[in-house]
VEXDO-512386 format. One record per residue: residue number from 1; residue in one letter; y, z, x of N, C-alpha, C in turn. Coordinates in Angstrom, 1 decimal, padded with zeros to 4 digits. Layout:
BEGIN
NUM	A	Y	Z	X	Y	Z	X	Y	Z	X
...
This chain:
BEGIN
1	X	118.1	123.1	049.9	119.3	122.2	050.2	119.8	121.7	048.8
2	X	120.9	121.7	048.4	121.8	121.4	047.8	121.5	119.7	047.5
3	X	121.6	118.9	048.5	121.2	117.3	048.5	119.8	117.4	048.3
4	X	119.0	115.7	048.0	118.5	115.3	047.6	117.4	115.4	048.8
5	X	116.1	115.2	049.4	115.6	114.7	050.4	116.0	113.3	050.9
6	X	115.9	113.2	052.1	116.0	111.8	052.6	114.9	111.2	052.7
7	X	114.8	109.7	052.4	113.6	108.9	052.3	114.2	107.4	052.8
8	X	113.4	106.4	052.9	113.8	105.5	053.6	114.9	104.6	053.1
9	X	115.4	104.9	051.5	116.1	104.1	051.0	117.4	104.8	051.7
10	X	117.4	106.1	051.4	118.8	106.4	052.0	119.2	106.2	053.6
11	X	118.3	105.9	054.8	118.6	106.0	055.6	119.1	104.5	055.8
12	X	118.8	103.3	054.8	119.1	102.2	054.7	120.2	102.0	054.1
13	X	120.5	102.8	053.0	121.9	103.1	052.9	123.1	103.7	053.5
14	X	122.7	104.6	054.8	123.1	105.2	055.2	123.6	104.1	056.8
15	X	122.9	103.1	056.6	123.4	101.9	057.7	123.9	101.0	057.5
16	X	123.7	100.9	056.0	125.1	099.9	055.2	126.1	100.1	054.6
17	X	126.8	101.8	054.5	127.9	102.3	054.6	128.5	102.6	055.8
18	X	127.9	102.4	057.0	128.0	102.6	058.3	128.1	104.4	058.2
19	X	127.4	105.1	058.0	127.3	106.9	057.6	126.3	107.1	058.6
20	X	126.6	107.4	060.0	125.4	107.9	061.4	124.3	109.1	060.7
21	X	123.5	108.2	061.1	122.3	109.2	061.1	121.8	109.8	062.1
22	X	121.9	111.1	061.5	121.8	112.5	062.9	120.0	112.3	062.9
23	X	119.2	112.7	064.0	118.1	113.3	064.2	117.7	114.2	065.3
24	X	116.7	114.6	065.5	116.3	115.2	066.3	114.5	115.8	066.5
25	X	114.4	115.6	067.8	112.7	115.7	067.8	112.5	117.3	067.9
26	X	111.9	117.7	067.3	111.3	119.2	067.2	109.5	119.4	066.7
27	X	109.3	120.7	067.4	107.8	120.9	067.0	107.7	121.9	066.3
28	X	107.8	122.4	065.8	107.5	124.0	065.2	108.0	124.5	064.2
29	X	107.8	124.9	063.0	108.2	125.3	061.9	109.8	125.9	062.1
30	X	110.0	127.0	062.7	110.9	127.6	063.1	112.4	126.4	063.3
31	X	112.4	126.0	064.7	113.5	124.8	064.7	113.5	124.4	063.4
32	X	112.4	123.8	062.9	112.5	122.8	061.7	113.3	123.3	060.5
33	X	113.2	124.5	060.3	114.2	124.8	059.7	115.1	125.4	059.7
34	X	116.2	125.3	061.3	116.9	125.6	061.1	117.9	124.4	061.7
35	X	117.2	122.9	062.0	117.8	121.8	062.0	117.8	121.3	060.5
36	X	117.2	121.5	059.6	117.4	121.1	058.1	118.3	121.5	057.1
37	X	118.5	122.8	057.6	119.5	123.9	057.3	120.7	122.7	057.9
38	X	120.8	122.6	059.0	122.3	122.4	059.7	122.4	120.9	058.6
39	X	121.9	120.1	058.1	121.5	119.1	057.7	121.2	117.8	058.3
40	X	120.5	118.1	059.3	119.6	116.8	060.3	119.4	115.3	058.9
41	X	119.8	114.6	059.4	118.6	113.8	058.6	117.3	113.1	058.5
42	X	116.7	113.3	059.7	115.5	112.8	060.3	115.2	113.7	061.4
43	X	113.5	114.1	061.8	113.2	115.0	062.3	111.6	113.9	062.6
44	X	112.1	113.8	064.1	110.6	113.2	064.9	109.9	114.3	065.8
45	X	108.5	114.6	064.7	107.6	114.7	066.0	107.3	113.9	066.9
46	X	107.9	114.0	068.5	107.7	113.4	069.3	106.7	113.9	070.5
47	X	106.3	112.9	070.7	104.9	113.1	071.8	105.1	113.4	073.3
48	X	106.6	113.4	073.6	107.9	114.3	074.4	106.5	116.2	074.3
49	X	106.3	116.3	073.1	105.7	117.2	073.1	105.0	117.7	074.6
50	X	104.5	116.6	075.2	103.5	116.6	076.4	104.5	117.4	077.5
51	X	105.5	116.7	077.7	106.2	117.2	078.6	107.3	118.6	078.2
52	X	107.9	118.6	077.3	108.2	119.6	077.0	108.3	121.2	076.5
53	X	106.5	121.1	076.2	105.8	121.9	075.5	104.7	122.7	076.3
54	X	103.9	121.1	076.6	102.9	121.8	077.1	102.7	121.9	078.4
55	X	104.2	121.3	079.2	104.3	121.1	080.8	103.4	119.8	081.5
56	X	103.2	119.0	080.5	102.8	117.6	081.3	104.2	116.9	082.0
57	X	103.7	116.1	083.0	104.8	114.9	083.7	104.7	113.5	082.9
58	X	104.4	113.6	082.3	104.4	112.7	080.9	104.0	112.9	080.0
59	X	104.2	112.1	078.9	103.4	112.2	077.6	102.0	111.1	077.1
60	X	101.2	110.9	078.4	100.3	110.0	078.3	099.1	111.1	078.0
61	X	099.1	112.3	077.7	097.9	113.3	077.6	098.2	113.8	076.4
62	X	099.0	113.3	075.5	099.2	114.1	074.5	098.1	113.2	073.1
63	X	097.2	113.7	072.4	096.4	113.5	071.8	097.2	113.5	069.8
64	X	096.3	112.5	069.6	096.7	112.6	068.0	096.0	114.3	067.3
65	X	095.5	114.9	068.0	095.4	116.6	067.0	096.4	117.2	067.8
66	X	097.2	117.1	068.8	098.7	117.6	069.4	099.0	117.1	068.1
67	X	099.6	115.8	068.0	100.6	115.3	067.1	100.4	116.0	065.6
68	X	099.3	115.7	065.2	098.8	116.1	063.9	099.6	118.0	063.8
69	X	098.9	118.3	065.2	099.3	120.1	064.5	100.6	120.6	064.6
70	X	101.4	119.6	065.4	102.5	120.0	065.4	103.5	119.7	064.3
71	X	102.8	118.4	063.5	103.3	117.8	062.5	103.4	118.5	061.5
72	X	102.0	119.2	061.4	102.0	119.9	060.5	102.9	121.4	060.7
73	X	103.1	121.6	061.8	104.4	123.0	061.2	105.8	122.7	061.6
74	X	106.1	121.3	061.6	107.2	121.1	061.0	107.6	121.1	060.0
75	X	106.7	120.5	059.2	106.5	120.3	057.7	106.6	121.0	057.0
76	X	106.2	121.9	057.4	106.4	123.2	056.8	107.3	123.8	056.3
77	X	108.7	123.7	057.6	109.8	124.0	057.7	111.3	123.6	057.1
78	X	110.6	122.1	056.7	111.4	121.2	056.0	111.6	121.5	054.6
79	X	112.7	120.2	054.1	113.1	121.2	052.7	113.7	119.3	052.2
80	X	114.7	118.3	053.0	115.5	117.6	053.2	115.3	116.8	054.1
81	X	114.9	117.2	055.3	114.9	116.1	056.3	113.5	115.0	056.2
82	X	113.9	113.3	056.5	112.6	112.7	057.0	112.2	113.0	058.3
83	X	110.7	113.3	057.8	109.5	113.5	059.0	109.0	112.7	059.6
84	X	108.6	112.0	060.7	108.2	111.1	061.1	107.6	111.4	062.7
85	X	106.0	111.0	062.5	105.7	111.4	063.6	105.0	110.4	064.8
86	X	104.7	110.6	065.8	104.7	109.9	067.0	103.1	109.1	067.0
87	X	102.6	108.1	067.2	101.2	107.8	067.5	101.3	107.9	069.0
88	X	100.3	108.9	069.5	100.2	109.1	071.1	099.8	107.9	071.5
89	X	099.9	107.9	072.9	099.1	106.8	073.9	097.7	106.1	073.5
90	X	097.0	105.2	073.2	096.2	104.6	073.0	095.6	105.2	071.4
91	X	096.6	105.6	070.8	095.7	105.4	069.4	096.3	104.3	068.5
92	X	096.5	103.4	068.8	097.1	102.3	067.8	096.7	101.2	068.8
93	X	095.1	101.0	069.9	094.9	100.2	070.0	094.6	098.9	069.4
94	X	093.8	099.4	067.9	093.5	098.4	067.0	093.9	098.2	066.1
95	X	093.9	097.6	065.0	095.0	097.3	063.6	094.0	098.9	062.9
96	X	092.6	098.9	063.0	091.8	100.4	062.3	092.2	101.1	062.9
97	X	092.4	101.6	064.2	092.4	102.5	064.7	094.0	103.1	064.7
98	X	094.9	101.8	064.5	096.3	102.4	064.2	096.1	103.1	062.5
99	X	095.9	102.8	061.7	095.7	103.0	060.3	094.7	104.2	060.1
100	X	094.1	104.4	061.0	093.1	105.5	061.0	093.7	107.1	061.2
101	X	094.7	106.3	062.5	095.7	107.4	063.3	096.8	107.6	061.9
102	X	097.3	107.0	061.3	098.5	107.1	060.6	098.0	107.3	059.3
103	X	097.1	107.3	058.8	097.0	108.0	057.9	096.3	109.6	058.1
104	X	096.0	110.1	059.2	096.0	111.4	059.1	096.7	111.8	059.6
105	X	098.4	111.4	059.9	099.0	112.2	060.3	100.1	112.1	059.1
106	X	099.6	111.0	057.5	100.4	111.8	056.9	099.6	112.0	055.7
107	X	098.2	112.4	056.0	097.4	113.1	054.7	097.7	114.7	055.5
108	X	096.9	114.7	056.7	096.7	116.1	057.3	098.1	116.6	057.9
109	X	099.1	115.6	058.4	100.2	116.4	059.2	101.3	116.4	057.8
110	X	101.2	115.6	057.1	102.6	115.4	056.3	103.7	114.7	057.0
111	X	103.2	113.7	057.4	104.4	112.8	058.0	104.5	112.2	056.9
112	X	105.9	111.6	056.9	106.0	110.7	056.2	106.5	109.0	056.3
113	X	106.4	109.3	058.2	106.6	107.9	058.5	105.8	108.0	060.2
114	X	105.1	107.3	060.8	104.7	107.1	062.1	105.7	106.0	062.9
115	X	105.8	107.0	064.6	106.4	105.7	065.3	105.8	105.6	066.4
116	X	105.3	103.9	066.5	104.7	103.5	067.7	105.6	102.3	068.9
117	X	105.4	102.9	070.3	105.9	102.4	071.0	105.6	100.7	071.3
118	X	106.1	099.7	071.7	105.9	098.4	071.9	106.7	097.1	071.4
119	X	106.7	096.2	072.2	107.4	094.7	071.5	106.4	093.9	070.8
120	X	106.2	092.9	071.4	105.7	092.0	071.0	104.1	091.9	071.1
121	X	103.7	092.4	071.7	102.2	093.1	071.7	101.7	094.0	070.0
122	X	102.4	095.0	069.6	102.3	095.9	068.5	102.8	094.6	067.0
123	X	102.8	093.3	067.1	103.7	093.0	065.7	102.5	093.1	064.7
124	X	101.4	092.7	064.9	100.0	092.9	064.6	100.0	094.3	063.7
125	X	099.8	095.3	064.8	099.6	096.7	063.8	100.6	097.0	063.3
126	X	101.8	096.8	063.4	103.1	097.2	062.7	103.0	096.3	061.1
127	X	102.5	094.8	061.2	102.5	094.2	059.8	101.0	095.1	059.1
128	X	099.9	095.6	060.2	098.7	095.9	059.7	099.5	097.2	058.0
129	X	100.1	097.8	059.3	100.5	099.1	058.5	101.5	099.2	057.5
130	X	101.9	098.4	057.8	103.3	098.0	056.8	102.8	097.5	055.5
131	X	101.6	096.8	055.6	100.8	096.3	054.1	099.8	097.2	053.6
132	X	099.4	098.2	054.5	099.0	099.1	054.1	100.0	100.3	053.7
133	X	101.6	099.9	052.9	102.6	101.0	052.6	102.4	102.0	053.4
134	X	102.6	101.9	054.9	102.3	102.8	056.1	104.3	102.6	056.3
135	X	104.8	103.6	056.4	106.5	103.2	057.0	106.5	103.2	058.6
136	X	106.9	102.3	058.7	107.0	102.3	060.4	107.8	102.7	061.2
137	X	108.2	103.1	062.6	109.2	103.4	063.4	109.0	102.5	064.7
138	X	109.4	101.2	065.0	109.1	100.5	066.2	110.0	101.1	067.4
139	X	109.5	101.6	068.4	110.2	102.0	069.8	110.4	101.0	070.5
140	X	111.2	100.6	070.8	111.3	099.7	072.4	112.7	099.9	073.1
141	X	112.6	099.1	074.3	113.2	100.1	075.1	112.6	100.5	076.3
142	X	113.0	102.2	076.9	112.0	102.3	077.5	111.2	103.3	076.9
143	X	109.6	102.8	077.1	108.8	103.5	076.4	107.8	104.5	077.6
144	X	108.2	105.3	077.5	107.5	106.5	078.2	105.7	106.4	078.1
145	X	105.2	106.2	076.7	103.9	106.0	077.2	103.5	105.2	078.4
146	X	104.4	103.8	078.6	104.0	102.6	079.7	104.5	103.1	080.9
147	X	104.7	104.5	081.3	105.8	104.6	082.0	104.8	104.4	083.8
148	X	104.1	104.4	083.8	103.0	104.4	084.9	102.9	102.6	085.3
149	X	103.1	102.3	084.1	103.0	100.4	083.9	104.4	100.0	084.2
150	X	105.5	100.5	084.0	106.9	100.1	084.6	107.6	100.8	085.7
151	X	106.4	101.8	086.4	107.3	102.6	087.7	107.9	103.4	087.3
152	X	108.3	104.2	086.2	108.9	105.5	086.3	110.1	105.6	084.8
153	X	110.5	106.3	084.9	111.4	106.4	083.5	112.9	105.6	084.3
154	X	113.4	104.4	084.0	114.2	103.7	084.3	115.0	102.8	083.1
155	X	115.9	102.8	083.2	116.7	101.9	082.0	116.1	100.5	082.1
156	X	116.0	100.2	080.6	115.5	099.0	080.7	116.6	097.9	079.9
157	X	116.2	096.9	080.0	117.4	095.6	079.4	118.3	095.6	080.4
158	X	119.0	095.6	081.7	119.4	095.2	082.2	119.6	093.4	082.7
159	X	118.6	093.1	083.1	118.5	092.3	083.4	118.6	091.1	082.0
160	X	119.3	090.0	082.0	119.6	089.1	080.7	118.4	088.9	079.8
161	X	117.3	088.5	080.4	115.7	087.7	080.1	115.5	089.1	079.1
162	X	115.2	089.9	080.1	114.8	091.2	079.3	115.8	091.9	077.9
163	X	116.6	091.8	078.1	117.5	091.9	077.5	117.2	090.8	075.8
164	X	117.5	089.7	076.1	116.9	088.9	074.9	115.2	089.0	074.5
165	X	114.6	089.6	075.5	113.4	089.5	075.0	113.1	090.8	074.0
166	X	114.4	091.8	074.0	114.2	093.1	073.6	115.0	092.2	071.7
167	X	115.8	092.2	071.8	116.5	091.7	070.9	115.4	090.3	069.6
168	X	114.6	089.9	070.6	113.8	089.0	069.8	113.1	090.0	069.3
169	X	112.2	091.3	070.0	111.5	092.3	069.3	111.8	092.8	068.3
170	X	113.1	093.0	068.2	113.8	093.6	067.1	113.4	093.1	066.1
171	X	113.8	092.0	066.3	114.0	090.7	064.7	112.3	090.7	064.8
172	X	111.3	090.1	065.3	110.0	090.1	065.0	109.5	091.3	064.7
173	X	109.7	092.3	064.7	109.0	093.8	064.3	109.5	094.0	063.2
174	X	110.6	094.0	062.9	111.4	094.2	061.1	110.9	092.9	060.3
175	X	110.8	091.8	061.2	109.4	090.8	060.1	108.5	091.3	059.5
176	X	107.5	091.7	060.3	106.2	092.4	060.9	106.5	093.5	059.7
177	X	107.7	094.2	059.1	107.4	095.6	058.5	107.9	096.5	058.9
178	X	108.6	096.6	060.5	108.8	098.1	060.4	110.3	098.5	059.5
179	X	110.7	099.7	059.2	111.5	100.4	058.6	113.0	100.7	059.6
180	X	112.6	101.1	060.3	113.5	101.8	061.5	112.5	101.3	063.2
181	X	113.6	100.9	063.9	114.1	100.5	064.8	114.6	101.7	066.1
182	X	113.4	101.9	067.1	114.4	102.9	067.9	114.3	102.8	069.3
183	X	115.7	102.8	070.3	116.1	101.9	071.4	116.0	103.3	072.1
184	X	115.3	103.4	073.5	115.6	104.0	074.2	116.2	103.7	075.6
185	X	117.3	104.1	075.8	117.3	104.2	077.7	118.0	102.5	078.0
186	X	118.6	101.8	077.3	119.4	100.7	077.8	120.8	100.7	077.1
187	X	121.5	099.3	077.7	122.7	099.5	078.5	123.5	099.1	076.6
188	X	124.8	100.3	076.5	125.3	100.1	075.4	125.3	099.0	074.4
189	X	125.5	098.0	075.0	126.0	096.5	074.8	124.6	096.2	074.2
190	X	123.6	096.3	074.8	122.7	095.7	074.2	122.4	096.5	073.0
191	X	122.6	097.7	072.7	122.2	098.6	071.7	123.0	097.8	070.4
192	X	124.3	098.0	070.9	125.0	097.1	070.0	124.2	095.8	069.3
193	X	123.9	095.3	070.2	123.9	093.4	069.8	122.6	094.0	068.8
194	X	121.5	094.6	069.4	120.7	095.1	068.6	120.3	095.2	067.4
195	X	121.6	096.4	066.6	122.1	096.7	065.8	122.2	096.2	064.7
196	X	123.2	094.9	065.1	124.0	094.0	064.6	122.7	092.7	064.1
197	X	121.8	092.7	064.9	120.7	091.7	064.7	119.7	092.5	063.8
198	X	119.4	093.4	063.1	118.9	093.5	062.1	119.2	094.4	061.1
199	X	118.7	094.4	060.0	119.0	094.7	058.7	118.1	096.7	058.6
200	X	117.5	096.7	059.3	117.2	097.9	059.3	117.6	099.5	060.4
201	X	117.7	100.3	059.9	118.5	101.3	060.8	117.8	101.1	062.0
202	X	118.6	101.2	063.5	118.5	101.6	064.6	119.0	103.1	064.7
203	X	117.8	103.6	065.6	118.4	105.1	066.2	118.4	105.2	068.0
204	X	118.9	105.4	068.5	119.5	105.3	069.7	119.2	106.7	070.7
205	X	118.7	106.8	071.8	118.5	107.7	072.8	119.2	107.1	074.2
206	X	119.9	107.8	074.3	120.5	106.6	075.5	120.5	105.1	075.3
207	X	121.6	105.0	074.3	121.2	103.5	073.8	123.0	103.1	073.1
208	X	123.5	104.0	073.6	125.2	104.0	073.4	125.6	104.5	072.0
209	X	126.6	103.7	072.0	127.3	104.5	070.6	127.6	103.6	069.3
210	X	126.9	102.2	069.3	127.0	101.4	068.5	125.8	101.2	067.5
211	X	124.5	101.9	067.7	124.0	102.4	066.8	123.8	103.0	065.6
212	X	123.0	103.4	064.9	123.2	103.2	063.5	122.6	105.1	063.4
213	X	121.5	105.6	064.3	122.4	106.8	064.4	121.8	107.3	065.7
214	X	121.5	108.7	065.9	121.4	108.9	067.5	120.3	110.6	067.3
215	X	119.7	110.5	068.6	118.6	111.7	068.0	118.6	112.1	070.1
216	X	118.2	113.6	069.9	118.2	114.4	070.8	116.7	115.0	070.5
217	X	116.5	115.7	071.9	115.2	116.6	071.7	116.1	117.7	071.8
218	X	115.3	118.7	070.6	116.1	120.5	070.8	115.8	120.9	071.9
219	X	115.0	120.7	072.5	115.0	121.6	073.6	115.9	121.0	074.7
220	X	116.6	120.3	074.3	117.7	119.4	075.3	119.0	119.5	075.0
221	X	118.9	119.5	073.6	120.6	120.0	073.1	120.9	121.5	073.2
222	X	119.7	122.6	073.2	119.8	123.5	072.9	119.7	124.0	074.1
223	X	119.8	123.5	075.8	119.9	124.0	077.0	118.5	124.3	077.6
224	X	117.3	124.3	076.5	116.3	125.3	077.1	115.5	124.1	078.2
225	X	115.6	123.3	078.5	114.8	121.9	079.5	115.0	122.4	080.7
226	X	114.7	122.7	081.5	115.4	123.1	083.3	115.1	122.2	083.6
227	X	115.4	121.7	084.9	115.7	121.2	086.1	116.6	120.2	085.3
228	X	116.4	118.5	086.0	117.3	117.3	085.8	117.3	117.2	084.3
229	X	118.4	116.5	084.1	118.0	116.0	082.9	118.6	114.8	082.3
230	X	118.2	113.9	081.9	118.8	112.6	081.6	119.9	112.5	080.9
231	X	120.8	111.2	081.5	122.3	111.4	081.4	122.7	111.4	080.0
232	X	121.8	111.1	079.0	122.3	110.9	077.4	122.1	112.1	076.9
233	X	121.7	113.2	077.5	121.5	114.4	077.2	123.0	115.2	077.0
234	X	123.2	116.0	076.2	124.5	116.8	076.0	123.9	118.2	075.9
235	X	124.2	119.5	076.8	123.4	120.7	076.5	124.8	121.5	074.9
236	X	124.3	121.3	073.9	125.1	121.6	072.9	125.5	123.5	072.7
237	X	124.5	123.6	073.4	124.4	125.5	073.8	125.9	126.2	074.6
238	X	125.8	125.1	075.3	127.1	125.4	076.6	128.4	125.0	076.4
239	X	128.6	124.3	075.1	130.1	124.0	074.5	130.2	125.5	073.6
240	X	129.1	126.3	073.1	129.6	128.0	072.3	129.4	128.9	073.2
241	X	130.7	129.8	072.7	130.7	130.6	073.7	130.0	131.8	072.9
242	X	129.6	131.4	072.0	128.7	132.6	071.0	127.6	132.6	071.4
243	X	126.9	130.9	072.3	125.3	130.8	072.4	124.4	130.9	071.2
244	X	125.7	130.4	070.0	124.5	130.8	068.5	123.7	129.2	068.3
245	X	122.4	129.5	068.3	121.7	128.3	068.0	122.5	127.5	066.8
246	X	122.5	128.1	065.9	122.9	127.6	064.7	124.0	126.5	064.7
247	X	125.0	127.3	065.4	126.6	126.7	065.7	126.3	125.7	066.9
248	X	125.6	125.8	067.7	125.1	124.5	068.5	124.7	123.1	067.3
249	X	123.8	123.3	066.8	123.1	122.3	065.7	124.0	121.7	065.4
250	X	125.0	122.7	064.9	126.1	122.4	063.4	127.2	121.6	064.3
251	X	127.4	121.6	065.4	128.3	120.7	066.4	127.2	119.8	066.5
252	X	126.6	119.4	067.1	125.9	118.2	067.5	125.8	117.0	066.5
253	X	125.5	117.8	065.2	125.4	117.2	063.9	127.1	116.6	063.4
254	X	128.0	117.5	063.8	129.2	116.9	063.3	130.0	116.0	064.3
255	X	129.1	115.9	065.5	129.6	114.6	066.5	129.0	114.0	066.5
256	X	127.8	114.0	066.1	127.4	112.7	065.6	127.9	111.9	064.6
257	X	128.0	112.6	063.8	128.7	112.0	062.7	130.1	111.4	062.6
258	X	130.9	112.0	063.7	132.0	111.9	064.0	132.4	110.7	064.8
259	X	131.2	110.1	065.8	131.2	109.3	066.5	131.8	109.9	068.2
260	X	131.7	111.0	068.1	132.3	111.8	069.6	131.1	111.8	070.8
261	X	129.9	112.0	070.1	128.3	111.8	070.5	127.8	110.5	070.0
262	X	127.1	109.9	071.3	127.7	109.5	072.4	128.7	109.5	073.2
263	X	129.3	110.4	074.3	130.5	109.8	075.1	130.3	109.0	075.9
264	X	131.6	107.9	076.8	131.1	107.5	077.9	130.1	107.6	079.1
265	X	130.0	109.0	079.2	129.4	109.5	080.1	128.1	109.7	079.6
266	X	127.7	110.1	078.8	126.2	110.1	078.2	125.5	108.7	078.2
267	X	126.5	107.4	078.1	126.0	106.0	078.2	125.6	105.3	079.4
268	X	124.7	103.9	079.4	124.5	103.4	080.3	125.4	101.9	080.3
269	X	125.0	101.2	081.2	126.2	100.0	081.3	125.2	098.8	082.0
């Protein structure tokens, strides 16, 4: 790549020029490089893995040596993009056991940032790791590991209470240390206020278009997911009539950037 790699400074610059940061979750050396090529800026191994990959109905069975091996042939594949990978379901129950998990996923995987799901419960291991020069990724929102604990994959922040209590997370997790901020599955407006309430990048999955940037799973942009598929999803495959993976990427990436991705319709309210 021609540019420089991305690292956390630039994605923090890249939120105080207002310049959208594209990403995208991928596993496998292959994708990985040919979303780096397109020029992704950020590339999450996500723990989506479970369901996507290996045909789980969640991602509550996906283990930190999933995460680890997949991390590692991403990495592989990279050249430019930040890496950042997922802490599965119960490995970040303790401030050790988070720090145990995150540092082998970026001695052994080559991550170079971990993201764990939670509010106000996680500020603990997120300052744990953050003083241990760990980069963090705080999820909230809705968070798919709890998803057995909240009834099912449903938008969350609707309701006002929740709503502010998401917004107070924000601000206390970027105390706490984390780097990046990422909202899944609630209603534009809140994404917005979000946003606007802290100093560090937000990235958005169904989380509207006032975020700071927005990330897809490839196997979601790229058509290959069957059956339903959630409404912030865009199949980027079915806008070419070439079907060239490449040319899919290279649109997704330039509507993001464009501010076209997100549309109304991909948002919640």
């Amino acid at each position: 790549m021609s540019s420089p790699p991305v690292n956390v400074s630039t994605l923090r610059e890249m939120k105080n020029s207002d310049q959208p940061i594209v990403c995208i979750t991928a596993y496998d050396a292959s994708f990985a490089q040919l979303v780096d090529m397109c020029g992704v800026d950020l590339v999450l191994v996500g723990d989506s893995v479970g369901m996507v990959v290996q045909g789980y109905d969640t991602t509550v069975p996906v283990t930190v040596d999933d995460i680890c091996y997949h991390t590692k042939l991403v990495s592989r594949g990279l050249s430019r993009s930040y890496l950042v990978s997922d802490l599965p379901f119960m490995s970040y129950s303790s401030a050790d056991q988070a720090l145990e998990n995150s540092v082998r996923l970026m001695q052994e995987g080559g991550a170079m940032m971990v993201k764990l799901e939670g509010g106000s419960g996680q500020y603990g291991i997120v300052e744990h790791l953050s003083n241990h020069d760990i980069p963090v990724c705080a999820h909230i929102g809705l968070k798919p590991q709890s998803v057995h604990k909240i009834g099912g994959f449903k938008v969350q922040g609707r309701d006002q209470s929740q709503a502010n209590r998401m917004i107070d997370d924000a601000k206390a997790l970027e105390s706490a240390g984390a780097d990046i901020i990422l909202l899944e599955c609630i209603p534009s407006e809140l994404g917005k206020v979000i946003t606007e309430s802290v100093s560090v990048p937000v990235i958005g999955i169904g989380a509207g278009p006032h975020v700071d940037g927005q990330i897809l799973v490839i196997y979601d942009l790229l058509g290959i997911t069957q059956g339903p598929t959630p409404r912030f999803v865009k199949d980027y495959m079915a806008e070419k009539e070439t079907h060239n993976i490449i040319e899919a990427l290279a649109l997704y990436v330039e509507e993001v950037r464009s501010g076209k991705y997100p549309a109304k319709e991909h948002c919640f309210s």
